[in-house]
C-alpha positions in Angstrom: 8.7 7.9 12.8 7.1 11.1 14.3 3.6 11.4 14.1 1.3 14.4 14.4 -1.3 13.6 17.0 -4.4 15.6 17.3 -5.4 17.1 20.3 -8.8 15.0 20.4 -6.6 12.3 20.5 -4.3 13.5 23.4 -7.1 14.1 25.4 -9.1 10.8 25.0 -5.5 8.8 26.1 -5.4 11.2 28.8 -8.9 9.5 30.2 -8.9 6.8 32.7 -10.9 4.7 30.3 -9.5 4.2 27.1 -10.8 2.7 24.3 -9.0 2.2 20.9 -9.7 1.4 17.5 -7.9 0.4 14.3 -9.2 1.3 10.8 -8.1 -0.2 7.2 -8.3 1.8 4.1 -7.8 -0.6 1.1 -7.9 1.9 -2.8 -8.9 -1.2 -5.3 -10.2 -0.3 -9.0 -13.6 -1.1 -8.1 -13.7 1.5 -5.1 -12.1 2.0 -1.7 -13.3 -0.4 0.6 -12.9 1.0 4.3 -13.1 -1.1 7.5 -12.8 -0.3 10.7 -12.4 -3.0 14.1 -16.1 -1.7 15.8 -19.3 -2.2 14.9 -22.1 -0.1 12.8 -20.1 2.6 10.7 -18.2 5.4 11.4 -16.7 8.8 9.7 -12.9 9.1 10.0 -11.8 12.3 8.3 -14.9 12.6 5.9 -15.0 8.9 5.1 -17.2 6.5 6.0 -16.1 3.1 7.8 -18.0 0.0 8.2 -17.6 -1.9 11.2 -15.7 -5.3 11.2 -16.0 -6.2 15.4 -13.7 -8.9 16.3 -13.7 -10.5 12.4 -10.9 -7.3 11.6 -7.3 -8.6 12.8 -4.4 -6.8 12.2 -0.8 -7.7 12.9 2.7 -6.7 12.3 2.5 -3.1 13.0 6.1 -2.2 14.8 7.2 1.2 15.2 11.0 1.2 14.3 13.8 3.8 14.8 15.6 3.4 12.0 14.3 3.4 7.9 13.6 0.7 6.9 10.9 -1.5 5.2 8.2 -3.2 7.2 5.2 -5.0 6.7 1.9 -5.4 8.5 -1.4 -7.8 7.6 -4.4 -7.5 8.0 -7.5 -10.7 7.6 -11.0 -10.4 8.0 -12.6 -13.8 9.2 -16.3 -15.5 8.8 -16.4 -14.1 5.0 -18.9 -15.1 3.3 -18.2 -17.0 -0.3 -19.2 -13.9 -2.7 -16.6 -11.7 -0.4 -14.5 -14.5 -1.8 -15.4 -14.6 -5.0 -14.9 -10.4 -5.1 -11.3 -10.8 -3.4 -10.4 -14.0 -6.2 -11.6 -11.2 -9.2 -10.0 -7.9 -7.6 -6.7 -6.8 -8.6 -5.0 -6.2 -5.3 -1.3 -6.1 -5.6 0.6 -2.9 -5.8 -2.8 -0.9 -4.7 -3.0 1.6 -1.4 -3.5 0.9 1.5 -2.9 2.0 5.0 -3.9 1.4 8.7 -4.9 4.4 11.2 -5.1 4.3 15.1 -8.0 6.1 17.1 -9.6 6.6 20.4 -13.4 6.9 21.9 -13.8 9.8 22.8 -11.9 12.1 19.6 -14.3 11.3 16.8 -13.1 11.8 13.2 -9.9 12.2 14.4 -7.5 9.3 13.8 -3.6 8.8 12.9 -1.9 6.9 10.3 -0.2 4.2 11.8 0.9 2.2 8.5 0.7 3.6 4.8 1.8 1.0 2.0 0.8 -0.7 -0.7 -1.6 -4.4 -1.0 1.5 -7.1 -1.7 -0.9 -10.7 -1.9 -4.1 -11.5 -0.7 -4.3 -15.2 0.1 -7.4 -16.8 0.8 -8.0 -20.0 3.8 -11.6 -21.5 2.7 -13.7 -24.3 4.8 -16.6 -24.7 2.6 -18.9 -22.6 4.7 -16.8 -19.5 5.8 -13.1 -17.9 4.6 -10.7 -16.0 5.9 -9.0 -13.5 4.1 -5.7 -11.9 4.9 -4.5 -8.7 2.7 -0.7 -8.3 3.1 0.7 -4.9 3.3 4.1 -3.3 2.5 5.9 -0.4 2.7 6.2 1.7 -0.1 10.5 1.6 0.8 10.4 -2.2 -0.2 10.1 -1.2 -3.9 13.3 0.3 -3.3 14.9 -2.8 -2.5 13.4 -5.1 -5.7 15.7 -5.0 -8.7 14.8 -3.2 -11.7 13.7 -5.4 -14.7 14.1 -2.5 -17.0 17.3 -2.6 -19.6 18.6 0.4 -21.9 17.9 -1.4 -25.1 15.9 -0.8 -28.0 13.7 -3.9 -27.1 12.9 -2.5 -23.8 12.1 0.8 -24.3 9.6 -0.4 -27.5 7.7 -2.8 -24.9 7.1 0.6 -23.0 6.9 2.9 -25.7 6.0 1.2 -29.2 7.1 3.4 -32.3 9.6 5.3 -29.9 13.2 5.1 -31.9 15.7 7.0 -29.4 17.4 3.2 -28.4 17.8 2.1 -31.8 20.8 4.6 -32.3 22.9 3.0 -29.4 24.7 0.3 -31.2 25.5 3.1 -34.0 27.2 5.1 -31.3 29.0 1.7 -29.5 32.4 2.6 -31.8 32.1 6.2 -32.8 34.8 8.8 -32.1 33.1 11.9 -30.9 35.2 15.6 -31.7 34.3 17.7 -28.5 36.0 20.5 -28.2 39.2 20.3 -30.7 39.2 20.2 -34.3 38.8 17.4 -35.8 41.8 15.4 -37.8 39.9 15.0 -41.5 38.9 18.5 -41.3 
């Protein structure tokens, strides 16, 4: 997938010291909750970032040539049990999310490396500490899942309540329809 990089950017890989950064954008009902893998915060694009260090780990990002849906993870570690108790309550599934890559040395400036949506969030407790891991997907994996949704009268009422249009499809199964001739009774 081609990416736009900014000239920032260019230039900061173009030093002979380097230094990268990932940041993690997650949209849940309660708020965005925006992490980034360095410490005190930081302002990417107008938003503020709080620093994760070495707790923020990310994996699974491969670039691919070809379409197709892929998935990335990211867990923070050394949570402390009212994170966990947040993470058990929110609603995470089927919610933004995405993943952006930037350098030292371009601030502000960073590029989306992953952009998907929050699949499961499990949870590894000790006792004292937890670590959480928020599994990502592509938005092209709902393309693959099967649709639930059936043409029926049933169906369309669980969506719509009071709507009628379905109800008339059994009526219509057997009937002879007159397009474009005259009809035989008159």
């Amino acid at each position: 997938m081609t990416r736009s990089v900014s000239a920032a950017i260019k230039a900061a890989l173009a030093q002979p010291d380097v230094e990268p950064y990932f940041a993690v954008e997650f949209l849940f009902d309660s708020g965005p909750l925006r992490l980034w893998s360095g410490h005190g915060l930081r302002v990417i694009d107008g938003e503020t970032y709080t620093g994760g260090g070495h707790l923020l780990g990310i994996s699974g990002l491969d670039e691919v040539r070809d379409l197709e849906a892929k998935s990335a993870a990211v867990s923070l570690s050394g949570v402390a049990s009212e994170i966990v108790a947040l993470a058990l309550s929110e609603q995470a599934q089927g919610r933004g999310a995405r993943i952006l890559f930037g350098v030292e040395g371009a601030p502000g400036d960073a590029v989306v490396a992953f952009s998907g949506i929050m699949d499961t969030m499990p949870i590894e407790d000790n006792g004292d500490t937890a670590t959480v891991t928020v599994n990502l997907e592509s938005k092209l994996a709902t393309l693959e899942r099967p649709r639930m949704r059936r043409y029926t009268h049933e169906s369309q009422q669980s969506l719509h309540p009071g709507d009628t249009f379905f109800s008339f499809v059994a009526d219509l199964q057997d009937k002879e329809i007159v397009w474009g001739r005259t009809s035989n009774n008159g």
